[in-house]
C-alpha positions in Angstrom: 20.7 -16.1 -12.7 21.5 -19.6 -11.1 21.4 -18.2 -7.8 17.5 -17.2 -8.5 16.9 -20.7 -10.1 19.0 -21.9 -6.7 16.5 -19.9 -4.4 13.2 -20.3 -6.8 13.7 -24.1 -7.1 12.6 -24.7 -3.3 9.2 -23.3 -3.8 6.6 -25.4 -1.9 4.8 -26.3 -5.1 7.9 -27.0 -7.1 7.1 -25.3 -10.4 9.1 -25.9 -13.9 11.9 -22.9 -13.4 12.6 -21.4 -17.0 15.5 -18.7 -17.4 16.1 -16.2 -20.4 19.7 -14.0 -21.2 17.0 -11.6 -22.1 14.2 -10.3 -22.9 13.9 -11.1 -26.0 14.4 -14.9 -25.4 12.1 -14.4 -22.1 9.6 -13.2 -24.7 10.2 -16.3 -27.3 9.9 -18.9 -24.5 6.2 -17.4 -23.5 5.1 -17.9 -27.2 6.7 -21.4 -27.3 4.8 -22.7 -24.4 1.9 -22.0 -21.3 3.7 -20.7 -18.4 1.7 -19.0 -15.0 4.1 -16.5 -13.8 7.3 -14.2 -15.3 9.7 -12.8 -13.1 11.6 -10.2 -14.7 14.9 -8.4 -13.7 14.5 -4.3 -14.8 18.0 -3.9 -15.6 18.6 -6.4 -18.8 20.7 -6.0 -21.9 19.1 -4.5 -25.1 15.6 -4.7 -24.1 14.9 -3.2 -20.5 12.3 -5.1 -18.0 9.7 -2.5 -18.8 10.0 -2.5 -22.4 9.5 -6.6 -22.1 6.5 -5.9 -19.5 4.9 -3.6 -21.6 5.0 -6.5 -24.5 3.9 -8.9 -21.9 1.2 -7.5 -20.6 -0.4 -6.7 -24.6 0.1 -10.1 -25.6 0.3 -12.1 -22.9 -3.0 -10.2 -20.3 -3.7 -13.5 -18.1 0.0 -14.0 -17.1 1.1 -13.2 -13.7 3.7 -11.1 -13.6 7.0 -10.1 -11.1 9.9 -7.5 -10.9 12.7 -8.5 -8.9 15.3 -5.6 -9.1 17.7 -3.9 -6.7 16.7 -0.6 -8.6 14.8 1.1 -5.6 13.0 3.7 -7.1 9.6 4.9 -6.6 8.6 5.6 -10.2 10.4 3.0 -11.2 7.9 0.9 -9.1 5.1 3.0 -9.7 5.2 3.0 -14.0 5.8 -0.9 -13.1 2.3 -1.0 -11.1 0.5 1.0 -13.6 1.4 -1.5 -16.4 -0.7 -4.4 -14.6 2.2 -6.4 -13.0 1.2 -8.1 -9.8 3.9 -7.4 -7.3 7.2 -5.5 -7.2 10.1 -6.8 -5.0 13.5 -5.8 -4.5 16.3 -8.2 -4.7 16.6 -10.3 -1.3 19.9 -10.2 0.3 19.6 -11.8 3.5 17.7 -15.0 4.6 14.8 -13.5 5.9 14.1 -11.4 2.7 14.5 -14.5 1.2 11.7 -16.2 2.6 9.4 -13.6 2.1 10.4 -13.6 -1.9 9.8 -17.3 -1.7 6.1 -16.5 0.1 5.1 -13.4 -2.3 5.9 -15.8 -5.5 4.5 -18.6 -4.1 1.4 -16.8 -3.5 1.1 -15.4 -7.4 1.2 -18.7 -8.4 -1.6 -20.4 -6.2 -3.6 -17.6 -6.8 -6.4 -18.5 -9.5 -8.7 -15.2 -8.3 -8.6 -12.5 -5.8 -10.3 -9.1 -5.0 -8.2 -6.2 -6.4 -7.2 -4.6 -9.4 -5.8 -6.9 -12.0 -2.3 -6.8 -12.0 -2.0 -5.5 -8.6 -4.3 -7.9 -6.6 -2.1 -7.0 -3.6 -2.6 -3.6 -3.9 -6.2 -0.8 -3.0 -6.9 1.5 -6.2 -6.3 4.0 -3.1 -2.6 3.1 -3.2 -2.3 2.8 -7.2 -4.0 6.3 -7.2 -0.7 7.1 -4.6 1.6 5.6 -6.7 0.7 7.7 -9.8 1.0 11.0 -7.7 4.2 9.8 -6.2 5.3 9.8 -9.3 4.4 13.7 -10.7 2.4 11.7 -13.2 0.2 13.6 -15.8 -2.5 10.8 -17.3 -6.1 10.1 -17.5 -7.0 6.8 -15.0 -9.9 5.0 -16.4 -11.0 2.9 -13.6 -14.2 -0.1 -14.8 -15.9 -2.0 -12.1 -18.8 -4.1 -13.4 -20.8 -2.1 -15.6 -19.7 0.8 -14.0 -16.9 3.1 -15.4 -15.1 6.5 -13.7 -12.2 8.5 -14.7 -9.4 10.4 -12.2 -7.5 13.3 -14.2 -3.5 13.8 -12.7 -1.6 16.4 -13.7 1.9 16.4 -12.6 1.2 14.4 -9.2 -2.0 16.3 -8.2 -5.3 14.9 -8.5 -7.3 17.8 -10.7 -11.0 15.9 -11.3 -13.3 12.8 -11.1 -15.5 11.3 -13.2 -18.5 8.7 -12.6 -22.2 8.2 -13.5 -22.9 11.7 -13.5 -20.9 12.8 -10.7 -17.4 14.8 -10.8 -15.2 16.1 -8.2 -14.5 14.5 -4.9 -17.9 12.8 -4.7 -16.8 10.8 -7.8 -13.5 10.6 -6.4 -14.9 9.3 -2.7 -17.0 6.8 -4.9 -14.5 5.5 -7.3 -11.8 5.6 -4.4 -14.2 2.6 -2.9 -14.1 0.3 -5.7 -12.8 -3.3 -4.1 -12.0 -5.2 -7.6 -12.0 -3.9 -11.5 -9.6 -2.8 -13.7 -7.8 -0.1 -14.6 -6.2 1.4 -17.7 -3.6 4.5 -18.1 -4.5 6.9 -20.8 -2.9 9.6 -21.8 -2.5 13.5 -20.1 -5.4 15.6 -20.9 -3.8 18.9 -19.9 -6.9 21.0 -21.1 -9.2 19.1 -18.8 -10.9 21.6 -16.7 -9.7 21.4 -12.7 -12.3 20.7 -10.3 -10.1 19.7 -7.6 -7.7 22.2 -6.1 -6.4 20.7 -2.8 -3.2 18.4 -2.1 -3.8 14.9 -3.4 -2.4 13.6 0.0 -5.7 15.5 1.8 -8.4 14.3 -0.6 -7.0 10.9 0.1 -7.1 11.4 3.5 -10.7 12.9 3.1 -11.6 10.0 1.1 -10.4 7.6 3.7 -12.1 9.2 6.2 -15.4 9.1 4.6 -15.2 5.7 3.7 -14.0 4.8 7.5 -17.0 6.8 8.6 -19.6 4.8 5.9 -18.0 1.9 7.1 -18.9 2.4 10.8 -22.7 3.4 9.8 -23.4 0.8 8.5 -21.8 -1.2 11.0 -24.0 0.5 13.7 -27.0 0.2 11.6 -26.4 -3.5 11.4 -26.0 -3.6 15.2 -29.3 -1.7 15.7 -28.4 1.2 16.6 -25.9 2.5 19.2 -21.5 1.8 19.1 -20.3 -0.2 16.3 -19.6 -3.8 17.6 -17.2 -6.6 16.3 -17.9 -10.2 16.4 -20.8 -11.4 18.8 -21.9 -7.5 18.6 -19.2 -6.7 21.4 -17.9 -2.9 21.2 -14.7 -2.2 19.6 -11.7 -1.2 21.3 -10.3 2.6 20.8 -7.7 0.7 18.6 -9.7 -1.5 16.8 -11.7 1.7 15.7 -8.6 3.3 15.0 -7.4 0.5 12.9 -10.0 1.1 10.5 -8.3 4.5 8.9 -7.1 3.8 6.0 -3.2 2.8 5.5 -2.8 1.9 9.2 -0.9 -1.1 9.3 -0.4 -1.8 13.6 -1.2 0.4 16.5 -0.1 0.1 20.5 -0.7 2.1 23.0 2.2 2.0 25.5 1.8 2.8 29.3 4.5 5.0 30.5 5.0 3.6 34.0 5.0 -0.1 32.5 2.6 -1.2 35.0 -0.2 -1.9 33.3 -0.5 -3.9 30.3 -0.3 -2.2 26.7 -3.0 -2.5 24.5 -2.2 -3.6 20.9 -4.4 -4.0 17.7 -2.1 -6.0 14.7 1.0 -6.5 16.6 2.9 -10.3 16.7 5.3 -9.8 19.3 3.8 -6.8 21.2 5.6 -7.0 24.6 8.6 -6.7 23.4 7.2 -3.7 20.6 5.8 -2.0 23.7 8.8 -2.6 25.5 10.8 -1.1 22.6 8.9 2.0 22.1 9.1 2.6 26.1 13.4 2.6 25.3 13.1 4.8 22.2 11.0 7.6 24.2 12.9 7.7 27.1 16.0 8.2 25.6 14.9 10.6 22.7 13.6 12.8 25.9 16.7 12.5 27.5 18.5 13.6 24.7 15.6 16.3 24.2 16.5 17.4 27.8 20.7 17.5 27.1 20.5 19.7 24.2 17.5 21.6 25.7 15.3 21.1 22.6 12.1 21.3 24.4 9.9 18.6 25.4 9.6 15.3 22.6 6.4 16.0 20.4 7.2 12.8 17.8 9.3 10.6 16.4 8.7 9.2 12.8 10.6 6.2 11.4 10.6 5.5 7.9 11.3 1.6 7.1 11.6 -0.7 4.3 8.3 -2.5 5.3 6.4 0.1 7.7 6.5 4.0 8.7 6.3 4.6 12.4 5.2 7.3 15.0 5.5 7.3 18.3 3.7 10.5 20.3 4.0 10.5 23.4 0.8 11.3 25.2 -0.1 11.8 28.7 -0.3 8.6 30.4 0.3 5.8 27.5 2.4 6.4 24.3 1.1 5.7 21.1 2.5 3.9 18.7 1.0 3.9 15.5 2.6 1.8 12.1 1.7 2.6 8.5 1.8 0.7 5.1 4.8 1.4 3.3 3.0 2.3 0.4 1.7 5.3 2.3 4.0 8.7 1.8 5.1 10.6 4.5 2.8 13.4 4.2 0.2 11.2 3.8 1.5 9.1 7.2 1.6 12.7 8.7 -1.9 13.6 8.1 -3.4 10.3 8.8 -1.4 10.6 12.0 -3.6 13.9 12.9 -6.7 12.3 12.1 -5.6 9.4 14.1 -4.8 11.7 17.4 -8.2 13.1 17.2 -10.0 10.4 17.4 -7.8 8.9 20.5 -8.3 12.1 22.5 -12.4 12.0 21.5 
């Protein structure tokens, strides 16, 4: 725990540091006095870090909250997410991961207001919606933006039916699903519900992201008068800049084979050596393709602690695409085919 003070204590904005055994006495020290953030371990004696959350959160609604754990666990971090708390991080180990702890808190507590979902101003109701289904979660998600209110049914991890101003299905869904800022609530499972929705969730969310991409570039057009949608000053966007607009893409390169020409690159900081990288990796995944006679390379796919990755290699130029951590691996999959479709249109 002194360590944490250690590394919390050289926060830009120098905030009073607090500590609690546990979470009872985390709990007591919140009544005693006003504090702006709680960062809270999961594993704790007697009272767990969900069990205190879940008392925060009722009686404490305007607090920011964090979970630092070394627990890495997907529903773990999604039940966490669906109580309201505002960021999930995993214990840092080395200096670098350090740093970005320091930035993620630091963040929470200069931030008075911000588009998102409370509790989870970081994250889309796109990728709280993933969360839930990554989780085999059976609830009711009542969703309220403005004066407007909608309602997702889950049962076990699938997405079964929509609910908003009149509309159900995946129109409700694809509306709902476009919601910037609100708030959202976790009822309980109404098993009885009648299904509407019979496909995988990861397709309707890769249906919904589609049609929302597609909305997106209409109206862009529209606002252009007419013709290719155009970035600043009205000038075309690149193939990757267009590309970069499908949901849960995070950086994209496209990688000349002969590394003559210069690669083109949407949301990449260092991306000569990235490009130069991803030249390596497919030369020797083909040449260990071409030793144990596996065929010619169709992919590679890279799961990380801060992106997924897929490489194709493509006639001419390889592309390298990067996704959002948050996004599964079916998901990253078929936002990958969407994604190739559009580069070979």
């Amino acid at each position: 725990m002194d360590v944490y003070k250690e590394i919390l204590s050289k926060l830009p904005s120098k905030p009073e540091i607090h500590t609690a055994t546990s979470g009872a006495r985390a709990i007591a020290l919140l009544e005693s006095d006003q504090f702006g953030l709680l960062v809270s371990d999961l594993n704790m004696p007697k009272m767990d870090g969900l069990q205190v959350l879940t008392i925060v959160r009722r009686k404490f609604p305007s607090l920011r909250t964090a979970v630092m754990t070394s627990v890495v666990d997907e529903q773990f971090r999604a039940r966490a997410y669906s109580m309201g708390i505002d960021l999930f991080l995993e214990k840092p180990n080395s200096q670098q991961e350090i740093t970005f702890f320091l930035d993620c808190i630091e963040s929470l507590l200069g931030k008075k207001s911000a588009a998102g979902f409370r509790g989870v101003q970081s994250k889309s109701l796109v990728d709280i919606i993933q969360l839930e289904c990554l989780s085999g979660s059976s609830a009711v998600m009542k969703i309220i933006n403005g004066t407007l209110e909608g309602r997702i049914w889950l049962l076990n991890g699938e997405i079964i039916d929509a609910v908003t101003g009149g509309l159900d299905g995946e129109k409700a869904f694809q509306i709902i699903s476009s919601w910037k800022t609100g708030n959202f609530e976790i009822l309980p499972a109404d098993e009885g519900h009648v299904r509407t929705l019979f496909g995988s969730y990861q397709g309707l969310l890769l249906e919904t992201a589609q049609a929302l991409d597609e909305s997106t570039g209409a109206m862009a057009s529209a606002g252009s008068g007419g013709g290719a949608a155009g970035g600043a000053g009205g000038k075309p966007l690149s193939k990757l800049a267009e590309l970069s607009r499908v949901s849960g893409v995070s950086f994209l390169l496209s990688v000349p084979a002969d590394g003559k020409a210069s690669s083109e690159t949407w949301g990449v900081a260092n991306a000569d050596q990235t490009a130069e990288w991803v030249r390596n990796t497919v030369v020797s995944f083909q040449s260990l393709g071409e030793s144990l006679n596996a065929g010619p390379l169709q992919r590679i796919e890279m799961a990380g602690s801060e992106h997924h990755l897929a490489i194709v290699p493509r006639e001419g130029a390889d592309l390298c695409v990067g996704f959002s951590r948050s996004l599964s691996m079916e998901l990253a999959r078929e936002t990958l085919k969407l994604i190739l479709t559009r580069w070979g249109s």
